[in-house]
C-alpha positions as CSV (number, residue, x, y, z in Angstrom):
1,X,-4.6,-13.9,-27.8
2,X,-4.9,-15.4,-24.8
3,X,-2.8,-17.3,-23.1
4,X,-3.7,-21.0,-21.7
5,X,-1.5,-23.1,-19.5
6,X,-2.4,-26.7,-18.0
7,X,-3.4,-27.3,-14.8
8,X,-0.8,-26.1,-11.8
9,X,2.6,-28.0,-11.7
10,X,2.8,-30.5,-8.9
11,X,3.9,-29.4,-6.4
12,X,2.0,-25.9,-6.8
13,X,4.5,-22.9,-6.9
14,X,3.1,-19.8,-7.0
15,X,4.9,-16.2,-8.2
16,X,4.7,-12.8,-6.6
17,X,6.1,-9.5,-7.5
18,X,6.6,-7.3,-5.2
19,X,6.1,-3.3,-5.6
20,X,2.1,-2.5,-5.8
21,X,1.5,-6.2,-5.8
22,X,2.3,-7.1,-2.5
23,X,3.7,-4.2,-1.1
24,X,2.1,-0.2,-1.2
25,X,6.0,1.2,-1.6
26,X,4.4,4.2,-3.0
27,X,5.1,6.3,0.4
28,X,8.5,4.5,1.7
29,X,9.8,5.2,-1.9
30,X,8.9,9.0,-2.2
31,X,10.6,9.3,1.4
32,X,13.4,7.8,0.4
33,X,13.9,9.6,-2.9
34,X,13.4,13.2,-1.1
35,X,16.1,12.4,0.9
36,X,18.2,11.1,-1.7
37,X,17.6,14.2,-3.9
38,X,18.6,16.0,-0.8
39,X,21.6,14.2,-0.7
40,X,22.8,14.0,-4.1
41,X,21.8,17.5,-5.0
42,X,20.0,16.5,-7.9
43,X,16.1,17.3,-8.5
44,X,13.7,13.9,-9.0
45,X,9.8,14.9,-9.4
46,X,9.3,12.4,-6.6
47,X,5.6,12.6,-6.8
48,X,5.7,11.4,-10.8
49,X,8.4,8.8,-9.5
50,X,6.5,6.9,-8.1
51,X,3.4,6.5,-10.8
52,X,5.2,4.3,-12.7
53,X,7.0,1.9,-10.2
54,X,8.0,-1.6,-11.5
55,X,10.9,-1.2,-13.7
56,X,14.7,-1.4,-12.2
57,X,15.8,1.7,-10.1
58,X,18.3,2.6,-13.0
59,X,15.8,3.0,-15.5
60,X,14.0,5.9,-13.3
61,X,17.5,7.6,-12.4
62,X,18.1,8.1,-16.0
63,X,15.9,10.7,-16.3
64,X,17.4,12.6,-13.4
65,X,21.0,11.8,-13.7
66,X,23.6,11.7,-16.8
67,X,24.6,7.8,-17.8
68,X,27.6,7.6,-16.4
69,X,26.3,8.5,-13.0
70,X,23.2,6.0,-12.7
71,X,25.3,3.4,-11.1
72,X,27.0,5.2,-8.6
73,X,23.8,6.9,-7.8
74,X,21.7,3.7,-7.8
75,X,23.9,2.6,-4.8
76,X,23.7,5.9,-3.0
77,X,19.4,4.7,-3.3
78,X,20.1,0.8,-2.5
79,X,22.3,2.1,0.8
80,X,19.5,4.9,2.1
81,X,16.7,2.7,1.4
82,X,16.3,0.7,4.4
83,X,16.6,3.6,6.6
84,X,13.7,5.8,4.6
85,X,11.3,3.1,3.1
86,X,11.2,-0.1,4.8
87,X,8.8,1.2,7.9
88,X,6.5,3.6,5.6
89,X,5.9,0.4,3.5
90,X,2.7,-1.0,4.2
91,X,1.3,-4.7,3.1
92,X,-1.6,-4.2,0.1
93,X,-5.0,-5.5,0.8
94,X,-5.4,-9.0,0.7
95,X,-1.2,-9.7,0.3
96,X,-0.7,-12.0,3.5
97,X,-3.5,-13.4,2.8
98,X,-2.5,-14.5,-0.8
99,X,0.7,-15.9,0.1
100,X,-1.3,-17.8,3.2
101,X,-4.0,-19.3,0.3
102,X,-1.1,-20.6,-1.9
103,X,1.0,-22.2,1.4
104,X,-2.4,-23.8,2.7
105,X,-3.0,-25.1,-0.5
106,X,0.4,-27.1,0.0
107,X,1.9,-24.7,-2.8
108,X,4.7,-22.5,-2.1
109,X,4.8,-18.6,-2.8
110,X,8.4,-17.2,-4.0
111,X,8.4,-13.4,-4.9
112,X,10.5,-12.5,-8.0
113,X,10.8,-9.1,-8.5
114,X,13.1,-6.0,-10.1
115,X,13.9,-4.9,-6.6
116,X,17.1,-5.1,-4.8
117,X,17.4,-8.3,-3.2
118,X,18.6,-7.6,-0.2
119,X,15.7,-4.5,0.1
120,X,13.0,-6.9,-0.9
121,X,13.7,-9.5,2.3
122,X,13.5,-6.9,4.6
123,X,10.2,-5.7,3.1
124,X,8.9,-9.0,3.5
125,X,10.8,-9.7,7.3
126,X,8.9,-5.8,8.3
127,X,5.2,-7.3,7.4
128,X,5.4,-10.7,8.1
129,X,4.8,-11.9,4.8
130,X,6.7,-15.1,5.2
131,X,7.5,-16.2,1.3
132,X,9.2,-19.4,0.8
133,X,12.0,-17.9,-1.9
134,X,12.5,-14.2,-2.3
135,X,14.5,-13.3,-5.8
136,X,15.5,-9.9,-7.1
137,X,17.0,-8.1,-9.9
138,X,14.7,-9.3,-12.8
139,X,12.5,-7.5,-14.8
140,X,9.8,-8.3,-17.0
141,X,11.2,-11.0,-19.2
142,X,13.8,-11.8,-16.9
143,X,11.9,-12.6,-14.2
144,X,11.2,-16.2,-16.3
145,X,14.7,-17.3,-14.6
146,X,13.4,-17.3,-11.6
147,X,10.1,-18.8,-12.3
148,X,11.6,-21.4,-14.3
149,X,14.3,-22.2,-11.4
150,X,11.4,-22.6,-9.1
151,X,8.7,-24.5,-11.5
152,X,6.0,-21.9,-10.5
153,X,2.9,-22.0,-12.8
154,X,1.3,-19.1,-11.8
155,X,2.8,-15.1,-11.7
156,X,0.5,-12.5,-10.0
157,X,2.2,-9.0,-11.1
158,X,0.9,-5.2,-11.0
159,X,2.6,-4.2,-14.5
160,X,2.8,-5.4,-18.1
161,X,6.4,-6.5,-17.7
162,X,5.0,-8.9,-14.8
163,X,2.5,-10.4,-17.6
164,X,5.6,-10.9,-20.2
165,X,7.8,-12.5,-17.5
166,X,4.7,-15.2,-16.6
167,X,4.2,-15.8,-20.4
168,X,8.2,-15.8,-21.3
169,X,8.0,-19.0,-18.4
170,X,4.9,-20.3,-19.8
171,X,3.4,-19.8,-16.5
172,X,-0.1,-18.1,-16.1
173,X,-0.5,-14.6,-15.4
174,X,-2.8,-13.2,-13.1
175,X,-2.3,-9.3,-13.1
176,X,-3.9,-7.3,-10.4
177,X,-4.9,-3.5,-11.4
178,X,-3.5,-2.5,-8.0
179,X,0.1,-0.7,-9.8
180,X,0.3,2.1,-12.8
181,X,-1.0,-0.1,-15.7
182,X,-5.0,-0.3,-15.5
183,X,-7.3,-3.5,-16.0
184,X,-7.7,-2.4,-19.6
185,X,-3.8,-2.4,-20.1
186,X,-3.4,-5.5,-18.1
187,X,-5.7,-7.5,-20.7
188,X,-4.6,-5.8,-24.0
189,X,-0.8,-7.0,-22.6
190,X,-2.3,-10.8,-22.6
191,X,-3.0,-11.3,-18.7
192,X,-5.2,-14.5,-18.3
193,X,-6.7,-13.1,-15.5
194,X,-7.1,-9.5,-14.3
195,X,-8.4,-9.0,-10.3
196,X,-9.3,-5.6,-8.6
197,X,-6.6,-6.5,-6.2
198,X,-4.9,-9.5,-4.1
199,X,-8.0,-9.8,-1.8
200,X,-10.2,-11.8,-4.9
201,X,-6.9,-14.1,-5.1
202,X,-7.6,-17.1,-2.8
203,X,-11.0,-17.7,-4.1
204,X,-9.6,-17.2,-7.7
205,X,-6.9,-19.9,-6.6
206,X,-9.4,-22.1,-5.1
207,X,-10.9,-22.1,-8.8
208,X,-8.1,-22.7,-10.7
209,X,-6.5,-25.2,-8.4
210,X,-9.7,-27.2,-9.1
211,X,-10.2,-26.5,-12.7
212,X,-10.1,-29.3,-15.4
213,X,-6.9,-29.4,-17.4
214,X,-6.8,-26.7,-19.8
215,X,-6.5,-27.2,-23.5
């Protein structure tokens, strides 16, 4: 079924999440787990790591560490990250531009995502990508929160737990097939929309912005 929401909220607040959305951290988060696995001692399959980025850290050190070490090793990650992925990070196609289509639209463009908050901001302060509210920790349905707390009406995600968290805030969700779930798992998950990537976003906005309210 597919899901319909009215025109955008006034004033226009627009939802980003972050890994293979805006941000290729593909290559800054293989560095960074080589060196960790380095570190720790502990073997992580970095290359299959990072094929299914999107949900939290923890869930992806489960499978390389026992329970009761995730946490302590999830902070080893959060410290070493800055130092390993943050300049190997680059901007996907189209991702300034996106945020820049929302703001000149009069809208603002927050990123929610399952990130690390602190990690996230200096993702975002590396490229330039100047959102107006950056929010981390939540995934999938959690991410709702945020989007509530901020009225947004729109989310624009890379995963099928991006498409939940826009429909779980009743906002609509425009997945790009940029991440590790395809078009075709992007639409059987109830996306509204599905783009190739971020660089068809403005002139989707431009559309919806000036769409008739929906039923």
């Amino acid at each position: 079924m597919t899901h319909m929401t009215s025109r955008p909220r006034t004033p226009l607040t627009v939802g980003f999440d972050l890994d293979m959305t805006l941000i290729d951290s593909r290559p800054g988060i293989h560095a960074c787990y080589q060196a960790f696995s380095a570190r720790t001692g502990t073997y992580i399959d970095c290359d299959l790591a990072i094929t299914r980025l999107g949900p939290p850290l923890e869930e992806e050190l489960a499978n390389w560490f026992p329970a009761d070490e995730v946490a302590a090793a999830a902070d080893i990650y959060r410290e070493m990250y800055p130092t390993y992925a943050i300049a190997a990070t680059p901007a996907m196609p189209g991702a300034r531009e996106a945020v820049a289509a929302v703001q000149a639209a009069g809208g603002r463009a927050i990123v929610v995502t399952a990130k690390w908050e602190p990690n996230a901001k200096l993702h975002l302060k590396h490229l330039g990508i100047d959102a107006d509210a950056v929010v981390g920790n939540l995934w999938a349905e959690q991410k709702a929160q945020a989007l509530r707390e901020h009225g947004a009406s729109v989310y624009v995600g890379d995963h099928t737990g991006d498409v939940r968290g826009a429909h779980t805030a009743d906002a609509y969700s425009v997945a790009v097939a940029t991440g590790p779930c395809d078009a075709a798992e992007l639409h059987a998950a109830g996306a509204d929309v599905v783009l190739a990537d971020l660089t068809e976003f403005p002139a989707w906005l431009t559309g919806f912005c000036e769409a008739p309210l929906r039923a």
